[in-house]
N, C-alpha and C positions, 0 to 999 in steps of 0.2 A: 420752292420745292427743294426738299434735301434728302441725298440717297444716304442711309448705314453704311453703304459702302459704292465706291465709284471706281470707274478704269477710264479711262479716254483712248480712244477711238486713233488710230496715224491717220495722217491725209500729208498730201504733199505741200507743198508753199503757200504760205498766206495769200489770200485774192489780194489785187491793185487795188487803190485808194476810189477806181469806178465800183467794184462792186460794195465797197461799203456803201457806198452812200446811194446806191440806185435803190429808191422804193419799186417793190413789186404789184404793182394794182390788184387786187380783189378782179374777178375775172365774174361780169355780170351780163354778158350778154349770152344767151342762147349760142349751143354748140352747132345746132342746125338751121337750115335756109331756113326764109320767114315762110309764115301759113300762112291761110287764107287771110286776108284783110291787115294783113303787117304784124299781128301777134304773133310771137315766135317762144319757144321754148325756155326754162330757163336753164341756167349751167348745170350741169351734175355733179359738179367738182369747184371749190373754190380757189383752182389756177398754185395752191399751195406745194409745190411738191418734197416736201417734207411730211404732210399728208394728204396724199392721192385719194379720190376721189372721197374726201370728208368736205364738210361745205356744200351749199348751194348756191347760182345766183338768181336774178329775176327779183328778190325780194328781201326785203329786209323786216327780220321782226320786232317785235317790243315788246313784244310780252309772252309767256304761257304759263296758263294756267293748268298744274298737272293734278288729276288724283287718283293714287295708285292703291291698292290693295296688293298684300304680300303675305302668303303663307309655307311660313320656315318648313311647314311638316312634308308640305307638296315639292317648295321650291317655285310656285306658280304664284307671277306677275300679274294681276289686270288693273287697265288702265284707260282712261280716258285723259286726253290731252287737248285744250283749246289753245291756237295758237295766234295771235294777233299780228297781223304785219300788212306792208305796204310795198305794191308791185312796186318796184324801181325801172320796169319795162313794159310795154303792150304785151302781157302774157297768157299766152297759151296755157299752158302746163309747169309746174315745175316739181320738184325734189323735194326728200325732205329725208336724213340720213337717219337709218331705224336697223337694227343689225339682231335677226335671229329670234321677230317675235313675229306674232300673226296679226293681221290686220280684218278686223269685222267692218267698218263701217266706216265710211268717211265722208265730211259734208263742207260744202266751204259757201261761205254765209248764208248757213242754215240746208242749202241743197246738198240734194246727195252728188257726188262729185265720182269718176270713176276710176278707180286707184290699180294699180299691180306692184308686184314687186321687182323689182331689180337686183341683185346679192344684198349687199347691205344697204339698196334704195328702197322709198317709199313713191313711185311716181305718181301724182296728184294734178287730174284733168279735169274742172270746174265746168259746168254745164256751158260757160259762158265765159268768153276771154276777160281776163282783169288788166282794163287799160293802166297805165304808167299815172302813176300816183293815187290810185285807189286803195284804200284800205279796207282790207277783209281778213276775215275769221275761219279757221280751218280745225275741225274737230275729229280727232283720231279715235278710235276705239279700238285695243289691242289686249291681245294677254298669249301667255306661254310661261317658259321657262327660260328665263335668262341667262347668259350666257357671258363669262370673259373679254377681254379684247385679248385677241389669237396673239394680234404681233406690235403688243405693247413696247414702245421704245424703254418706258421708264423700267418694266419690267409687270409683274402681277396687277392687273387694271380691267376696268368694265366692272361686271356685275359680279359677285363674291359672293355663294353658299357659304356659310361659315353653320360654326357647330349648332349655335343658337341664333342665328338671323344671318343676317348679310351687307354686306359693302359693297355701294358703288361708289367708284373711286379711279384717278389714272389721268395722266399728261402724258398727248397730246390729246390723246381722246377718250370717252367711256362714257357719255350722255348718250350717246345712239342704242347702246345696250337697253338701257329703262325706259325711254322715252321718246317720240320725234320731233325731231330738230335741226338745224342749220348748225352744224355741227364744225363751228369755229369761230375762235376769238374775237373774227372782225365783223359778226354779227352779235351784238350783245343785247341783252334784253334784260327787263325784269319779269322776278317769277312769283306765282304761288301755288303754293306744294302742298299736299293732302296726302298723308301714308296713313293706313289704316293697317292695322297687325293685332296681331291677339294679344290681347287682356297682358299686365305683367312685361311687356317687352318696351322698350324704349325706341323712338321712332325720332331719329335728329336728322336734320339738314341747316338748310343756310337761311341766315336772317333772322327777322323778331318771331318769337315763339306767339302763336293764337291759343284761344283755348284748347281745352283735349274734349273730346266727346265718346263715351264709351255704351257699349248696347250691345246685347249679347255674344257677351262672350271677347268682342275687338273694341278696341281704341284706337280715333284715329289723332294724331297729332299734325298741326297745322305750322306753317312758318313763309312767311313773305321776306322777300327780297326786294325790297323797292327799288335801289341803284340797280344801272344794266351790268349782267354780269355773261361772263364768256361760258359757253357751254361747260366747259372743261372744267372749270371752277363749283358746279353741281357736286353735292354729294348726296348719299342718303346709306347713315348707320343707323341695323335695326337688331337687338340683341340687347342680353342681359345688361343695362350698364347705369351704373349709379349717378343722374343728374343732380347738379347744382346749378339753380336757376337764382341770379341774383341781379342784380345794378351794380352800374358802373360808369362815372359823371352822368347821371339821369337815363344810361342806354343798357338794355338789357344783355347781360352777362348771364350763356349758358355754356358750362363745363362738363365734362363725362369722361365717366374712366370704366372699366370693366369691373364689375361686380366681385369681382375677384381677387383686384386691384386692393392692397391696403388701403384704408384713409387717409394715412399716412403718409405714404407711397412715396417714390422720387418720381410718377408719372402726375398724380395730385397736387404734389406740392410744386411742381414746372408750371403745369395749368395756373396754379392760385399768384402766379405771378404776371397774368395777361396784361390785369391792367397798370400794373407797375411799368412795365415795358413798352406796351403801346403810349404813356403819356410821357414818357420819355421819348420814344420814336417820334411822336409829336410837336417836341420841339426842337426838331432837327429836320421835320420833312413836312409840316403843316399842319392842320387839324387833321384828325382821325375823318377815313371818308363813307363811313359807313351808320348805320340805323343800333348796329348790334354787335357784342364780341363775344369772344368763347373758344372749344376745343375741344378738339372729341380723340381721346386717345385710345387704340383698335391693339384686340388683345392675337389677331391673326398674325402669324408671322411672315405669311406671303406677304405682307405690305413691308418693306424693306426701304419706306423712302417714309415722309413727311410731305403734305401736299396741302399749298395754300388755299381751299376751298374757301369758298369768299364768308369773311366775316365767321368764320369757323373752321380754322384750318384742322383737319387730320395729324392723328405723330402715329408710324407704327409702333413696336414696342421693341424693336433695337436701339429706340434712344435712351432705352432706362434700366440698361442692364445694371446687375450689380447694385438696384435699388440707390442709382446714383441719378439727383436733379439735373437736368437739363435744360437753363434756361437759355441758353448760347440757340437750341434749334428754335424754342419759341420767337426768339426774337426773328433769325431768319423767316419765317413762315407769318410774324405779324407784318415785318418791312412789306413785302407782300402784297400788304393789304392795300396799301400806296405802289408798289412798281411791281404790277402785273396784273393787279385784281380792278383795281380803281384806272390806273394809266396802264390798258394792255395792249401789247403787241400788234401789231397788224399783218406779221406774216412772221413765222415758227423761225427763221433763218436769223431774226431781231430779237430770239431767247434770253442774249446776254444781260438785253435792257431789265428782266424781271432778276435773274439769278445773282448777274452781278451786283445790281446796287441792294440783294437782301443778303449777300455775304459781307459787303460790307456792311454792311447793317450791325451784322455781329461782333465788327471790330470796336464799333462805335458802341455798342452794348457792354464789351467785355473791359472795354476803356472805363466806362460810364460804374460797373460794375465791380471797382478796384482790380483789375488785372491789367494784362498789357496793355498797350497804348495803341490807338491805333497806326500811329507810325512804324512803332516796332514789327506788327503783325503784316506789314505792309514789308518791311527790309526781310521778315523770315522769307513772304510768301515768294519775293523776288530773285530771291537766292535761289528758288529750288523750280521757279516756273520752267516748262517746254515752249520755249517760243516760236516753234512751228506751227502748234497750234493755233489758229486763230480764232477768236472770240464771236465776231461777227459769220454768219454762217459754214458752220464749222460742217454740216452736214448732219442727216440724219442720225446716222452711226454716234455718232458724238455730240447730240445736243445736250446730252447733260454730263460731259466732261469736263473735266479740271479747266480749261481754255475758256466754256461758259463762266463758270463761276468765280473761280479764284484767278486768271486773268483779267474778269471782268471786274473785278473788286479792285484788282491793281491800278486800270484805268481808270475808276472813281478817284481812287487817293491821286492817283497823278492827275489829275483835272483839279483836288484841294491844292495839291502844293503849285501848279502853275498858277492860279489865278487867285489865291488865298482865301481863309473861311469865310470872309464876308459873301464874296461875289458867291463863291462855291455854294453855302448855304443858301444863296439867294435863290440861284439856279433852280436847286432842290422844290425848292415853297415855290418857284415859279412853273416850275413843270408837271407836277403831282396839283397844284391849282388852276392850270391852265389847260391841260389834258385830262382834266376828273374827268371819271365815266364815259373817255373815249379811247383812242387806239393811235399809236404812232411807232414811228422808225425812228430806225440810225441815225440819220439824214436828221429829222425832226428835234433829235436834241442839239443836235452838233448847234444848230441852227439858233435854237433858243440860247443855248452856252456863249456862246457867240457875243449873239444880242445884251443879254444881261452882263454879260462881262467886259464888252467891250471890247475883246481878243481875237484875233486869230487863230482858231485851234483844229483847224482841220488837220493838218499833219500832228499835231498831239495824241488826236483820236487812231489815227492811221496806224500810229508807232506803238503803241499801247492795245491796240485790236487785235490789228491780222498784221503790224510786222512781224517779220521772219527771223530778227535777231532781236536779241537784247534792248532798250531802247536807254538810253542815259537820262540819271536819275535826274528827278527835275529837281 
């Protein structure tokens, strides 16, 4: 993710070398005593407190299947959601995070199950408890009007009236706005998405494009995500916008820009440079991990950032002012695709692992691209860093401050220059290979760097993170 513009957040002295590295568990057990027969409730909150009460525990999904209908004229959502998952407990009851729509009907393998609402909960009581390793099916039925995230860290996120359709979009969270869901990173699933919209409007999300099917008067546009992907990484743009649907090494390539957009455009002509850059990115960090690539570039000016949706990242339209290319964010927003979308986080406080290795990502681009080098861009970044700030859970306030990102890039380059391109590269292709399609920490790389290198580098990572001074050049 990349904001147009950024401020970072004060906090006082970088945490000790225990808090980098303590992983924080996923919090999966019921908040209350057991019930009758030892099935007990599941969490309400996934133990996250960067965000409270998003998350559930008791269950882990794999999949959902969404299909939504949207009409721009009303602003009204409906929706039907099948969700696939497996108790990870003897469960009673559990959660499902839904924020500001109404709920008709809800059945879990096939019954009718008896639900209420909580603020932004869906709570979900099965005729019958779902013992610890069962897998079942949970079918939501909802519609209203959808609504924002109130108190979006990144800034404008959730669900977006625009003039001609709508965005959803937003980090840490904005899948509870459109949909129900286990609403965080360290639940990841695959999906398939079904938007229907009237005739004329463009209906994009993540993954390989299906056919379109139209019938009076609406078109619905399909698209699957086969890799599990983090809530947060959903999107769904629906509005005037001129698709280009093509290939790219054998994988479908879909781009979009606003109807309004030149052909020409510095927003077009960033997009037409994906797959130049992802096969570059590729052989600096592995095979590309995905089914599909592409980009949807949103003519709303509320979106003030750039957001890695999986396999389709978003750019708002501050990246192209002045009818000037941008491929410097594209690349940020593809690295992406590899650290944070493919290898993501397992708790919000572990941000730097996405941001920082796709800002460096850019150095390595703009290298790669005849400009600076990435050593150079490394001695600017180092001259001008706050090294109060620390990297590694910097706080709410400041998860997407200067300290995430360009600290956290400083600490890539110094992990190249200690351990040199070979090992460093190796790391790279061993960690984005070794973590596909799962979730890790701090702790988790140090570890594998380690491993692969042969080194010592805990105190490297320490001094480079959350030290409190300066650290000397390696």
């Amino acid at each position: 993710m990349v904001l147009t513009g950024r401020t970072s957040a004060r906090r006082g002295p970088a945490a000790v070398v225990a808090a980098l590295t303590c992983a924080i568990a996923l919090v999966t057990v019921g908040c209350t005593g057991d019930d009758e027969g030892g099935f007990r409730p599941g969490a309400a909150d996934a133990g996250d407190p960067y965000v409270p009460g998003r998350g559930n525990g008791g269950y882990d999904v794999t999949h959902y299947g969404l299909d939504v209908r949207y009409d721009p004229a009303t602003d009204r959502l409906t929706g039907r959601a099948t969700i696939s998952a497996t108790a990870t407990q003897d469960l009673s009851r559990f959660n499902l995070d839904l924020a500001g729509l109404d709920v008709g009907a809800v059945t879990v393998g096939g019954a009718r199950a008896e639900h209420r609402r909580d603020d932004g909960e869906l709570v979900v009581t099965p005729p019958d408890g779902l013992p610890r390793g069962q897998p079942f099916t949970v079918a939501v039925e909802y519609a209203g009007v959808p609504a924002p995230v109130a108190d979006g860290a990144l800034g404008a996120g959730g669900f977006l009236h625009t003039d001609d359709g709508a965005i959803a979009l937003g980090q840490p969270d904005s899948a509870a706005t459109w949909f129900p869901v286990n609403d965080h990173p360290s639940d990841k699933a695959s999906y398939d998405i079904a938007v229907t919209v009237p005739d004329g409007l463009a209906a994009l999300s993540n993954g390989v494009p299906g056919p379109k099917r139209s019938a009076d008067g609406w078109t619905t546009w399909r698209w699957a995500e086969r890799q599990p992907m983090a809530s947060y990484l959903t999107t769904l743009v629906i509005g005037d916008y001129r698709v280009t649907t093509g290939t790219h090494a054998g994988r479908p390539m879909v781009t979009a820009v606003p109807s309004s957009e030149p052909a020409g455009g510095a927003a077009a002509v960033s997009l037409a440079r994906t797959g130049a850059i992802v096969d570059f990115l590729a052989t600096r960090f592995g095979p590309y991990p995905f089914e599909s690539y592409g980009g949807i570039v949103v003519a709303d000016p509320r979106i003030g950032y750039a957001l890695e949706t999986q396999s389709r990242p978003v750019y708002g339209p501050g990246f192209f002012l002045d009818d000037r290319p941008n491929p410097a964010v594209v690349a940020h927003e593809l690295a992406h695709q590899w650290f944070g979308d493919s290898v993501s986080l397992s708790h919000w406080r572990d941000i730097w692992l996405n941001e920082g290795f796709a800002s460096y990502a850019e150095w390595l681009w703009e290298e790669h691209d005849g400009g600076r080098t990435a050593q150079r861009a490394f001695e600017a970044q180092y001259a001008t860093t706050d090294w109060s700030q620390p990297s590694v859970d910097p706080g709410r306030a400041a998860m997407f401050g200067n300290a995430v990102y360009k600290r956290g890039a400083l600490a890539v380059h110094a992990l190249r220059r200690t351990v040199g391109d070979d090992a460093f590269f190796r790391i790279l292709r061993a960690w984005t290979a070794e973590r596909r399609d799962g979730n890790a920490t701090t702790e988790d790389l140090i570890v594998l760097a380690e491993r692969v290198s042969g080194r010592q580098l805990r105190s490297l990572f320490d001094a480079w993170l959350v030290g409190g001074t300066a650290p000397a050049l390696p």
